[in-house]
N, C-alpha and C positions, 0 to 999 in steps of 0.2 A: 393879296387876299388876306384876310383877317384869318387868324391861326388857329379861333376856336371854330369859323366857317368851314374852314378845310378838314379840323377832325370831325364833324357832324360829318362833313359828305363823305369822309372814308367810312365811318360807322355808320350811317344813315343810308343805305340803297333808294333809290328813289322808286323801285319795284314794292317796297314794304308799304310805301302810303296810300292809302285809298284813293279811287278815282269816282268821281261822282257817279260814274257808271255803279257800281259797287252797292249806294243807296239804296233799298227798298221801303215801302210807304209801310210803318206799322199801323197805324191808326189814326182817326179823327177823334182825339177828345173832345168833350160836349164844353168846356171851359179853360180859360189860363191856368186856372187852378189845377185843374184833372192835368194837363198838358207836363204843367214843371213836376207834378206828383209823380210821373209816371216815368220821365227824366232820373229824377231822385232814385226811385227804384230801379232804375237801370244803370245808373252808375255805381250806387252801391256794389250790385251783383259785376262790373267790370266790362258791361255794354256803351259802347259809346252811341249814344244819340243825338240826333236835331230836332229842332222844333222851329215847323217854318209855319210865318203867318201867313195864311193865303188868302184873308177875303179885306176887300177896300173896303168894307162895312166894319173894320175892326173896333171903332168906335162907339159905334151903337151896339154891339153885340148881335148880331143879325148872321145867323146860317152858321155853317161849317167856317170856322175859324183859323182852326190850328191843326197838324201835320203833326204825327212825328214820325222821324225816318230814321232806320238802325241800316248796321251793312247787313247783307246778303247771308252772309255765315253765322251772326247770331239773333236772324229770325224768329228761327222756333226757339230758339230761350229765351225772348224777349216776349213774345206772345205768351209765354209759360209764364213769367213774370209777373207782367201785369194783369195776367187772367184773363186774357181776350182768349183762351184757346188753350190744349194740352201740348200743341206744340209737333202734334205726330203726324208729321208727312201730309203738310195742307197743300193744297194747289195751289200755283201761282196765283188766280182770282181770286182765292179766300182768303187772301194774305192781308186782304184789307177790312179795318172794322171802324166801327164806331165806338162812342166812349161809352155807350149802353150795353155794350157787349153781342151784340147783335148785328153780323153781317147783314152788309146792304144789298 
């Protein structure tokens, strides 16, 4: 075993990594643009996010595009964030928005 593999796995617990379980859907941005914008602002602040593209129309520009997905635990400071929401004790259904700021 490679020597810097073995110090990662004594320092690394494999309990500390996110499991895709973990994900929750912040929003549908209305554009690529809006999507990496909101990225940018959530990395600055120390949120890790995704951006999944979800429509085979990705080329033409056509419908709901793009995804972005933060963990579980920096939901409401992610929605505080980007300004989809104050952040205070939303329901699981309201967890999702559009890039116009306007639950669906």
């Amino acid at each position: 075993m490679n020597p810097l593999q073995r110090l990662f796995r004594l320092f690394a617990s494999p309990a500390s990594e996110p499991r895709p379980d973990d994900l929750v859907l912040l929003g549908r941005p209305t554009s690529e643009a809006e999507a990496e914008l909101w990225r940018n602002i959530l990395s600055q602040w120390g949120v890790h996010s995704l951006i999944k593209n979800v429509s085979a129309l990705a080329y033409i520009r056509l419908g709901d595009m793009f995804e972005v997905w933060v963990l579980q635990h920096d939901l409401e400071y992610a929605l505080e964030l980007v300004g989809l929401g104050d952040g205070q004790n939303l329901p699981e259904d309201q967890a999702v928005h559009d890039g116009t700021g306007q639950q669906p």
